[in-house]
PLY file of the C-alpha trace (Angstrom):
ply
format ascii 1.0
element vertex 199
property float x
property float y
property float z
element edge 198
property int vertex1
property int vertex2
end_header
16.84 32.49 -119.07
17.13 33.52 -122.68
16.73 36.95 -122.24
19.75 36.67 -119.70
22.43 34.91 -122.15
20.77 38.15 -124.73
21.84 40.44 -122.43
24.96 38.69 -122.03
26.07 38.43 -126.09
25.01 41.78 -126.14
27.25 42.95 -123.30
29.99 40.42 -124.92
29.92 41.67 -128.23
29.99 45.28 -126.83
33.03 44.52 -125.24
34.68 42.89 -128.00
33.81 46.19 -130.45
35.32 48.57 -128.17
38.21 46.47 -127.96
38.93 46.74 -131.62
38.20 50.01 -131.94
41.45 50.96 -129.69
43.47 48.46 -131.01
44.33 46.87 -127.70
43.46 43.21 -125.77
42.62 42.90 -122.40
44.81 40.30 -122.30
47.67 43.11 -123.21
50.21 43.83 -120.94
49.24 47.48 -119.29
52.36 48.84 -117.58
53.03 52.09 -116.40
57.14 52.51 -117.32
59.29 55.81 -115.88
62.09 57.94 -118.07
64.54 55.08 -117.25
62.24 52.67 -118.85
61.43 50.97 -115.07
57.82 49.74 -114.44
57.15 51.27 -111.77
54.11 52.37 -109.33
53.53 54.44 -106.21
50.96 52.58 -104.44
49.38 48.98 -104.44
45.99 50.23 -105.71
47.65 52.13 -108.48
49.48 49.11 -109.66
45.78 47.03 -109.62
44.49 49.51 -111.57
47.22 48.64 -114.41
47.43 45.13 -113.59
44.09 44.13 -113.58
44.27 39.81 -113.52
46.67 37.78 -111.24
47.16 33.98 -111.26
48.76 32.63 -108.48
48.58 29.68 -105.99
48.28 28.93 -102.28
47.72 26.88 -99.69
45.02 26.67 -96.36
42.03 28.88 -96.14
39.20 28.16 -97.74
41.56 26.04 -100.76
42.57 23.62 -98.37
45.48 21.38 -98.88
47.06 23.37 -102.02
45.67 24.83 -105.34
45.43 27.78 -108.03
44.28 31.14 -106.88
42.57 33.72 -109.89
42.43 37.36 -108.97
40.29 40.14 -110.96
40.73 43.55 -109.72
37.58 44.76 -110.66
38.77 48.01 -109.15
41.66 48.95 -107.49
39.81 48.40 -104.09
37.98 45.64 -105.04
38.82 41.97 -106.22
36.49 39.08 -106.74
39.30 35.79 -106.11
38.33 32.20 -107.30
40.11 28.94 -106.29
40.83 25.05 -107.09
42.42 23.01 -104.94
42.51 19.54 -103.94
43.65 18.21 -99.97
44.75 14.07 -99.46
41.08 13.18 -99.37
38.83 16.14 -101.41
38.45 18.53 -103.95
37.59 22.13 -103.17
36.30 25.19 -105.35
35.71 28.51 -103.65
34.70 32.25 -104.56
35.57 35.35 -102.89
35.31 39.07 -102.17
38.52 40.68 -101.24
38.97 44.77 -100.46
42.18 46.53 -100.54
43.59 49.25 -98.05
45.83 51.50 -100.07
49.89 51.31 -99.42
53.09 50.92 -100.80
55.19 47.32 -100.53
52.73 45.95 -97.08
49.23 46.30 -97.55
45.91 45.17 -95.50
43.10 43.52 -97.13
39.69 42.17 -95.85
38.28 39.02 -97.61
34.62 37.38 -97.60
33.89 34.32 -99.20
32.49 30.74 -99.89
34.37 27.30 -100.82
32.73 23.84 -101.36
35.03 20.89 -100.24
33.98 17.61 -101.60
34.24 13.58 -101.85
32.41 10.88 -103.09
35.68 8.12 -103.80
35.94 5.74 -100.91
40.04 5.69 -101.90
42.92 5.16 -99.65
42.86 8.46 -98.34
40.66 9.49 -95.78
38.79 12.61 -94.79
40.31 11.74 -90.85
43.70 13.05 -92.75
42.29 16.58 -92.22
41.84 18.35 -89.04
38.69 20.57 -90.50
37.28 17.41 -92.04
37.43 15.84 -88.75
35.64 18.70 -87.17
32.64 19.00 -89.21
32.18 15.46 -90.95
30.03 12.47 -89.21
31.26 9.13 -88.50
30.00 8.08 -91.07
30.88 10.28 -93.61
34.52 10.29 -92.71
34.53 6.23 -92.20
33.07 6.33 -96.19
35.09 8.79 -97.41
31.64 10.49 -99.40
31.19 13.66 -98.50
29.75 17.70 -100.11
30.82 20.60 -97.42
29.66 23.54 -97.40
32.16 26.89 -95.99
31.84 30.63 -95.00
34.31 32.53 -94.35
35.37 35.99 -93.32
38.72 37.45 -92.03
41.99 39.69 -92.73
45.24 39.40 -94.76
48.58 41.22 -95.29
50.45 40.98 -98.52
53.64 42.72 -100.15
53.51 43.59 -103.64
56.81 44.20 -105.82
55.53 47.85 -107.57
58.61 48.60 -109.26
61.64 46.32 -111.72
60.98 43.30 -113.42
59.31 42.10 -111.00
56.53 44.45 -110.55
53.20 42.48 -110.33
54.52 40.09 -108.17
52.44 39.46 -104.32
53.21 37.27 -101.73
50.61 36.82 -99.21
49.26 35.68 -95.68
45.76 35.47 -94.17
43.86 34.55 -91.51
40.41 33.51 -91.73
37.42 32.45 -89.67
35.49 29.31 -91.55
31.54 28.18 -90.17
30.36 24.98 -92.04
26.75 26.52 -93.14
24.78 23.38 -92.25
26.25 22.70 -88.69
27.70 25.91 -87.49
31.01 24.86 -86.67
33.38 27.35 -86.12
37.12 27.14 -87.61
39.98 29.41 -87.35
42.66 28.94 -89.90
44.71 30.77 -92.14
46.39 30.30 -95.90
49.67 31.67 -97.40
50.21 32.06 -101.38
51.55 34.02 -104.26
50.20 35.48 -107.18
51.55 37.21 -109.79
49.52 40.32 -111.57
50.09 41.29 -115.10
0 1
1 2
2 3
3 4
4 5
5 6
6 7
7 8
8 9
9 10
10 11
11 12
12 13
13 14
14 15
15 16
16 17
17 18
18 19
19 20
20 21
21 22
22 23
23 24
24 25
25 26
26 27
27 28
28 29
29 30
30 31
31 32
32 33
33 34
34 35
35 36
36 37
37 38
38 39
39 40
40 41
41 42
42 43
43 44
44 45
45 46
46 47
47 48
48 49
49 50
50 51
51 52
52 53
53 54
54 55
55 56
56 57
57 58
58 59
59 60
60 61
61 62
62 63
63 64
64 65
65 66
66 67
67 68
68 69
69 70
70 71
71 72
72 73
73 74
74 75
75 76
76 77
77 78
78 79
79 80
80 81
81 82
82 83
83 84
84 85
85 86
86 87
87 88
88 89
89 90
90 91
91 92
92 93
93 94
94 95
95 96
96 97
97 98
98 99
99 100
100 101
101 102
102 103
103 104
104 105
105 106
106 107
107 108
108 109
109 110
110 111
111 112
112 113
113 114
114 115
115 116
116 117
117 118
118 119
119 120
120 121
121 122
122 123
123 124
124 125
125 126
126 127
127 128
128 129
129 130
130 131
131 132
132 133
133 134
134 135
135 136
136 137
137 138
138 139
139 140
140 141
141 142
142 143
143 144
144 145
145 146
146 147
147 148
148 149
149 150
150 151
151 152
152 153
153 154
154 155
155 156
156 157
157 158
158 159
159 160
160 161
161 162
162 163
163 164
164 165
165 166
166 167
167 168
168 169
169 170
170 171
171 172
172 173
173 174
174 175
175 176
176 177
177 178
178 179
179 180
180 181
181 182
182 183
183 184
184 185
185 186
186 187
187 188
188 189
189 190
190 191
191 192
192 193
193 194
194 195
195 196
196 197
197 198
């Protein structure tokens, strides 16, 4: 363990040299502008690799009722996506893999991942509220209101993303998704819609 969180200062404080050495923060806004002075891009993956962090939120899928949706383009192809959300009756966290297909405005994406739902307040709202609950939750565990779920999922998505203007960054997108509760094997199709904006 300690030699892990060495490694990780190590990697950390590399990071944080190199930084000053060019002068610029990750946090910086990275924008590839035209002779008019328009940000503008020619493909989605060529805008990801300028814009590489998007914050955004969205509702269904593996988020549930509605939450906050973190993108990190890792590479243009490749974005690891990590959600909060809460439903009328839980709290869910989950972490996925998402790969691009290269386009212009409508682009295809695949998308792997895990989410937790959970419960232990026995408060007005039930877990019965929510058709997935319902599927995969005993009696008792619905009746009680305490509860610690455990999702996969797999599936597709399409998305449009503004490339050029002041708007350029901006993504709107649906999905749909195929959810198994690990411990009982129950099978869900469902599907999530959100926005997130890259910068």
């Amino acid at each position: 363990m300690k030699s892990i969180l060495m490694t990780l200062v190590v990697c950390l404080s590399a990071s944080v040299f190199a930084q000053m050495e060019t002068n610029t923060s990750i946090f910086s806004k990275n924008q590839k502008i035209d002779q008019q002075g328009i940000e503008i891009y020619s493909t989605n993956l060529e805008m990801k690799a300028h814009k590489k962090i998007g914050i955004g939120m969205v509702t269904g899928g593996l988020t549930g009722g509605f939450g906050l949706n973190g993108e990190f383009n890792l590479e243009p192809q490749n974005a690891l996506v990590v959600g909060l959300g809460r439903g009328d009756s839980y709290n869910s966290f989950n972490l996925a893999w998402k790969h691009n297909f290269e386009s212009e405005y409508l682009s295809l994406y695949t998308k792997v991942g895990y989410g937790k739902w959970f419960n232990n307040n026995s408060g007005a709202n039930s877990a019965s509220s929510n058709d997935i609950l319902k599927r995969v939750l005993t009696e008792s565990e619905v009746r009680e209101n305490k509860f610690n779920t455990d999702f996969f999922a797999g599936g597709a998505g399409l998305e449009y993303n503004q490339l050029e203007g002041e708007l350029a960054g901006v993504n709107f997108f649906g999905e749909l998704l195929l959810m198994t509760e690990i411990k009982r094997s129950v099978y869900l199709p469902t599907g999530s819609i959100g926005v997130t904006y890259f910068y």
